[in-house]
Backbone bond lengths (Angstrom), bond angles and torsions (degrees), N, CA, C in turn:
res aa  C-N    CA-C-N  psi(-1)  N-CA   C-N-CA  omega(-1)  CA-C   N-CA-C  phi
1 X - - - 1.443 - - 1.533 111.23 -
2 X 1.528 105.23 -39.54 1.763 92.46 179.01 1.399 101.95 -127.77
3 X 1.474 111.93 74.73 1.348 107.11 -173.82 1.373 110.89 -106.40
4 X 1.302 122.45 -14.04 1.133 138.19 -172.50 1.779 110.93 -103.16
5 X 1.228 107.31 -7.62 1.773 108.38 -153.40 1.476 98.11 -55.50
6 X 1.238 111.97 -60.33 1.831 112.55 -149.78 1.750 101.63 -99.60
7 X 1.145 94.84 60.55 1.724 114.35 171.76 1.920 97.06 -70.06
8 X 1.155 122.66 145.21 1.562 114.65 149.28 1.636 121.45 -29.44
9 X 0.997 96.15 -73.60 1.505 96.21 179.79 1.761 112.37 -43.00
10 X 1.098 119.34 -25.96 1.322 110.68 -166.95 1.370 105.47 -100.57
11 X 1.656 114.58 -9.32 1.549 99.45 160.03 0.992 112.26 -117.50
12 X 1.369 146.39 51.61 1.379 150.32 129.34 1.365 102.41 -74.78
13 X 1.344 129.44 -30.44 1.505 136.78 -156.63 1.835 86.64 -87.75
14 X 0.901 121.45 -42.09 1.312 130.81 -160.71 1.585 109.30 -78.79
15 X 1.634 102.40 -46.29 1.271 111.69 -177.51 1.438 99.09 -69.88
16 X 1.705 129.20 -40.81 1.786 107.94 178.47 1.094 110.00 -70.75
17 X 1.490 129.72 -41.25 1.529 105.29 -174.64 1.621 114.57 -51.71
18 X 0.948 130.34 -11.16 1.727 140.23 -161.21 1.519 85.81 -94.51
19 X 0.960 116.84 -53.56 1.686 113.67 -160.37 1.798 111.59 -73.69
20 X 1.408 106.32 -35.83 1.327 131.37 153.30 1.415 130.09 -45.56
21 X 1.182 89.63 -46.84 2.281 104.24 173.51 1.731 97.52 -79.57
22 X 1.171 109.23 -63.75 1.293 123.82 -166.15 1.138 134.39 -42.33
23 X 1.709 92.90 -67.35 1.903 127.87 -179.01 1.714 93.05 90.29
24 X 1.401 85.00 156.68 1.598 108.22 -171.96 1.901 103.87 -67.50
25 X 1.319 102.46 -16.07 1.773 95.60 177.39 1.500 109.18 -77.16
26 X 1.476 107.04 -55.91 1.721 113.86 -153.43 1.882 93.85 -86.08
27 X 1.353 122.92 -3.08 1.440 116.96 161.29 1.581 128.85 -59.69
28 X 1.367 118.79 -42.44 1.800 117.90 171.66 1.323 121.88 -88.86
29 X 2.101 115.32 1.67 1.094 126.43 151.62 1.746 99.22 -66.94
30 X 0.920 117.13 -106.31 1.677 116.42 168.61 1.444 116.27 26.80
31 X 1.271 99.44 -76.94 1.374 124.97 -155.92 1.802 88.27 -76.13
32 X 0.886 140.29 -40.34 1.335 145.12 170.93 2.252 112.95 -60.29
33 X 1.544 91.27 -44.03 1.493 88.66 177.08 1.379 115.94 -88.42
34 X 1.148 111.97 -5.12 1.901 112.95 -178.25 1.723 101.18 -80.27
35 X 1.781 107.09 -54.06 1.223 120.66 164.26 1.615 129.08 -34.06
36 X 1.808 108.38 -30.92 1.302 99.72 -157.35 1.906 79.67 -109.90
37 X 1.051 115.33 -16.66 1.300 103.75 163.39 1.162 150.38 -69.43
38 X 2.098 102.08 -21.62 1.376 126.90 168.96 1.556 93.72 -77.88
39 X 1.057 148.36 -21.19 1.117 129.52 -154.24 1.368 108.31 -89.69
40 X 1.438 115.52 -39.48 1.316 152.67 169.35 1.519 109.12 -43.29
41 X 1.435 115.58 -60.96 1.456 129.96 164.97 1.883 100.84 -50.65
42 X 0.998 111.12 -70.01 1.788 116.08 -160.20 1.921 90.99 -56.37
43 X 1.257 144.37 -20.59 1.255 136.35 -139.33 1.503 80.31 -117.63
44 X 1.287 132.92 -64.26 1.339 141.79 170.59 1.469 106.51 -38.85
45 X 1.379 123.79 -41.43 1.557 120.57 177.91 1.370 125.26 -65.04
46 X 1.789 92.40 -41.58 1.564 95.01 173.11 1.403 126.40 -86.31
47 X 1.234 102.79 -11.68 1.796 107.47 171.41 1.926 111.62 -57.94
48 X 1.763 92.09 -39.61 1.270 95.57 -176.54 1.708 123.45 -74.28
49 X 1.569 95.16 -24.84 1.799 92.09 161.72 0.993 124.78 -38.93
50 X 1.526 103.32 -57.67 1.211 133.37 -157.90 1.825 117.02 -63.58
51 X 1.130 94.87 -42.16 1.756 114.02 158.20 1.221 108.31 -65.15
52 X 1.318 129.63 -37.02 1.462 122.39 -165.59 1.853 97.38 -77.92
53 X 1.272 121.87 -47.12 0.846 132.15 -168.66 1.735 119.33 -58.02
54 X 1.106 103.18 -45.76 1.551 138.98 167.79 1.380 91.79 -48.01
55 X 1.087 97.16 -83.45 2.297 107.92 -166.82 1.782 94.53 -45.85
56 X 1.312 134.53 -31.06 1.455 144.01 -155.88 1.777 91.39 -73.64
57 X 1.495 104.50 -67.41 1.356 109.27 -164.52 1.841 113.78 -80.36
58 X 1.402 92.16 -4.82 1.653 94.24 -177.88 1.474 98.33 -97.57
59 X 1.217 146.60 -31.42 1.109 135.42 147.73 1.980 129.56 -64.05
60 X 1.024 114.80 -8.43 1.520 126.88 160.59 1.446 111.06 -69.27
61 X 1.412 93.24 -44.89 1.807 98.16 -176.58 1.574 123.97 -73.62
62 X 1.597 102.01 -36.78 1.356 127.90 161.42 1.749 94.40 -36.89
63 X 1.350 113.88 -92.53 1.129 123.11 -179.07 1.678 129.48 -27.08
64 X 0.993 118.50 -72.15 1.296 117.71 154.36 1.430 134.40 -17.84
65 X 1.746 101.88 -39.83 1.578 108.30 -152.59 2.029 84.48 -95.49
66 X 1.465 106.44 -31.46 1.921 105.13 -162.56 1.557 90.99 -81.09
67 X 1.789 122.51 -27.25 1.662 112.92 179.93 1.606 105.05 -81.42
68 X 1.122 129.96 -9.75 1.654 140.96 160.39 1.936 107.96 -65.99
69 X 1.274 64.92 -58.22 1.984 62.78 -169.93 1.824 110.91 -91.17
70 X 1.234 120.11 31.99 1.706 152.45 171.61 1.671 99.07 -104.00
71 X 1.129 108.98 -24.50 1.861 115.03 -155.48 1.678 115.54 -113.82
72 X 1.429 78.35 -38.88 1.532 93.61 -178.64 1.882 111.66 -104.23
């Protein structure tokens, strides 16, 4: 179904309507806030690894230390 969409031709077509809605000023604003928003997303994603990862090994350790002190 969209195997064809993002041919050249179809984003030059894409890129004038943008420049057309937009104007050539408020376009590298845009292109600057989509950017600083993906970045925002990818930084927010990895923070959350990073928590996930954290909670992963802080509960491993948890574990270890209550089947240690179960034994001992």
């Amino acid at each position: 179904m969209f195997e064809g969409l993002f041919q050249p031709m179809h984003l030059l077509v894409i890129f004038g309507l943008a420049l057309l809605v937009f104007g050539p000023k408020k376009l590298p604003e845009l292109g600057k806030g989509i950017g600083e928003g993906i970045r925002g997303f990818k930084s927010a994603m990895a923070m959350k690894d990073k928590d996930m990862n954290n909670a992963e090994k802080l509960a491993a350790t948890a574990a270890i230390t209550s089947n240690e002190q179960a034994k001992g």
